[in-house]
N, C-alpha and C positions, 0 to 999 in steps of 0.2 A: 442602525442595528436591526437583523432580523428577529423576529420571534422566535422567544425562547423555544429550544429545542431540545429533547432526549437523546444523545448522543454517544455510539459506542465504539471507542477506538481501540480496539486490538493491537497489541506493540506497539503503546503509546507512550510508552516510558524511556525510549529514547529514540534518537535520531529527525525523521519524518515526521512521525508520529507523534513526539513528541511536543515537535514545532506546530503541530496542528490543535495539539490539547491547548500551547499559550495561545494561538489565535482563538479558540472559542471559548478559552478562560476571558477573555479580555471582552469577551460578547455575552457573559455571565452566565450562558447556556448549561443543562444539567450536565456534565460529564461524567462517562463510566470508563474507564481502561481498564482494558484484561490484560495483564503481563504476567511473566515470573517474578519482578521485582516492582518495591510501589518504591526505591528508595530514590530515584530521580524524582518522584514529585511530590516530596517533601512543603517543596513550594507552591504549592498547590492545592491548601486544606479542603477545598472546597471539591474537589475531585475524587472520585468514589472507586477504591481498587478492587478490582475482580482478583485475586488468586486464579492465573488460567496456564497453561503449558499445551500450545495447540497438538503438540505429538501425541496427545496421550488420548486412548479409543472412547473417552469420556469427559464432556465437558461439562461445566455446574454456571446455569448463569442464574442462581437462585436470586443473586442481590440485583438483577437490571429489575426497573421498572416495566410496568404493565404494556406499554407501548413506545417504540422507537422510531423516530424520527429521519436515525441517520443510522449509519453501520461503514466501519470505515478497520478494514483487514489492511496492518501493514507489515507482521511477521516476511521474510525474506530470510533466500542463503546466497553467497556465492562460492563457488567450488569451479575455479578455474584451474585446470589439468589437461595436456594432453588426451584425447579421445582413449589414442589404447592402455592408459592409466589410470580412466573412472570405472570404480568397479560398481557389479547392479546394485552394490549398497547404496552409493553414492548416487545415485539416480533417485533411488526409492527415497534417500533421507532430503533431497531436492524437493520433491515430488510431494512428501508428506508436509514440507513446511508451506510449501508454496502452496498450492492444490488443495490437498484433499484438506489441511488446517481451514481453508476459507470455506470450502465445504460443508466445514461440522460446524462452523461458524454457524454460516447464511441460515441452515438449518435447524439448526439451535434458537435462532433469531428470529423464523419468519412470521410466527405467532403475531411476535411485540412488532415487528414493522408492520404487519395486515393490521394492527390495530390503532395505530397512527391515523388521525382522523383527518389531517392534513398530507398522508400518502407521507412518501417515505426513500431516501437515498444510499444506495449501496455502492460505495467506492474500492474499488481493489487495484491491485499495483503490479505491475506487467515487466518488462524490461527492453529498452531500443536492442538488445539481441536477440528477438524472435525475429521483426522485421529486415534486421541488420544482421546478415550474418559476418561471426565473428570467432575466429580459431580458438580453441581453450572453452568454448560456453555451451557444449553440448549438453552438456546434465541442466543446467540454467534454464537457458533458450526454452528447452524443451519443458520444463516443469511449468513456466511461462506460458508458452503458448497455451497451455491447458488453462490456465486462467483466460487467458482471452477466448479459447471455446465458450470455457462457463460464464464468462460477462455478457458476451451476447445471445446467448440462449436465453438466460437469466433474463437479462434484457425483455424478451421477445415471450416470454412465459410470466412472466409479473406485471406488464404491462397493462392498464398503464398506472397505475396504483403505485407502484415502488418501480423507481428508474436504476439502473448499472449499469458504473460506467466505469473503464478501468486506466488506471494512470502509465505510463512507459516513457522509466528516466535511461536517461545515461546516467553515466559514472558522477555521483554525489558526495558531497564532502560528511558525510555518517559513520560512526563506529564500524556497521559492516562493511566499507571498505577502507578500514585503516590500512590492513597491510599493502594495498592496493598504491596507497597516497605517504608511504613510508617518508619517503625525502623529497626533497625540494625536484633532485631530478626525475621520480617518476610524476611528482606532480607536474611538471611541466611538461613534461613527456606525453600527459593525459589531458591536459589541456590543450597541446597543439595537435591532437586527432579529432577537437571540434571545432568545425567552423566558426563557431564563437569563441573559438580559443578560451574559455575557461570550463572549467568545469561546474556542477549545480552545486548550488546551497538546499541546506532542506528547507527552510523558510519557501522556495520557491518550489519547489514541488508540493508543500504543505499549500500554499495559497491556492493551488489548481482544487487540491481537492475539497478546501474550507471552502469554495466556489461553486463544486458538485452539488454538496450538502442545501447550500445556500437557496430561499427562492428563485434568484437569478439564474439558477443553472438549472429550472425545473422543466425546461425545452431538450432537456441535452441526457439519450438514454444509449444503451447499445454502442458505445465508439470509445476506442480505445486510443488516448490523447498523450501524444507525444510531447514532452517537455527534456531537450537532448541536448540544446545547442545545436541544432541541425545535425544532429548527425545519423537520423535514417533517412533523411532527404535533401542532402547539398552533398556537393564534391564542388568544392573550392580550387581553382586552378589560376594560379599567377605565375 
């Protein structure tokens, strides 16, 4: 078990994030999640809710402690549409959950991470569609990429005192894409477009970034870590 840590996970009240709160629930570490809702962690007494809504031009993180350890943004949208059917709302509301929410975050935060006497980890969440291009994921793709700008600037400007690093799944079995995983056929459907033929669990994209956080991952700054089933770098041919 590592040393206990201050720990703040942003949409940690379900899916990903979620799976990452019971990992470092089970590591007894302080936990803070900011969501709109605490009712998924119920089971959870020992975990401390922030009331947050990353849309909104103001954020209160009056209840984290004096200094942060970790920082781990996992708000996401998807909005897959045809190109000439996403209108510039649909970009901009991409853009704002994705982007500029981790944004007001980081910023909101850097205070309590600078003051981390043991230096400190910033994890964020990217998607195999900026690398991969992918018809329907224009508004995505692109609200994405803009994180992976700010992860490794971020990176390269905090250095080396607080590390960032950003995560980039494929398609996951999580509430945001339920309608994605409706029935059995497009579940399968979406498993056989990865070379590992399934699709991810959050437990396994949560373990990449409980791994970030982790002393073990204190070598690892700036690089944006794909966990797809291969699928921005195989093409499978039998």
């Amino acid at each position: 078990m590592m040393e206990k840590k201050n720990i703040f996970v942003v949409g940690g009240s379900s899916g990903i994030g979620l799976e990452l709160v019971q990992k470092l629930n089970e590591d007894r570490h302080e936990i803070f999640v900011g969501s709109r809702t605490r009712q998924s962690l119920v089971e959870f007494p020992e975990v401390r809710h922030l009331a947050l809504d990353v849309t909104q031009d103001s954020l209160n993180f009056e209840g984290l402690p004096e200094s942060l350890q970790g920082l781990v943004y996992c708000p996401g949208s998807i909005t897959l549409k045809p190109f000439q059917r996403i209108g510039v709302d649909d970009f901009r509301k991409e853009f704002e959950v994705n982007h500029l929410g981790a944004v007001k975050v980081i910023q909101g935060c850097l205070k309590r991470l600078k003051k981390s006497p043991t230096g400190a980890s910033i994890v964020l969440f990217s998607t195999v569609a900026v690398k991969t291009g992918m018809p329907f994921h224009a508004s995505v793709a692109s609200a994405k990429a803009a994180v992976e700008g700010l992860t490794r600037s971020l990176a390269a400007e905090f250095a080396p005192r607080i590390r960032v690093n950003a995560i980039a799944p494929s398609l996951t079995d999580t509430p945001l894409a339920e309608s994605l995983l409706s029935s059995a056929d497009r579940q399968k459907a979406s498993a056989e477009r990865h070379p590992l033929k399934r699709i991810g669990s959050p437990r396994e994209i949560a373990g990449l970034a409980y791994h970030l956080i982790r002393d073990e991952g204190s070598w690892i700054t700036g690089q944006i870590l794909h966990v797809d089933g291969g699928m921005s770098s195989l093409r499978v041919f039998k």
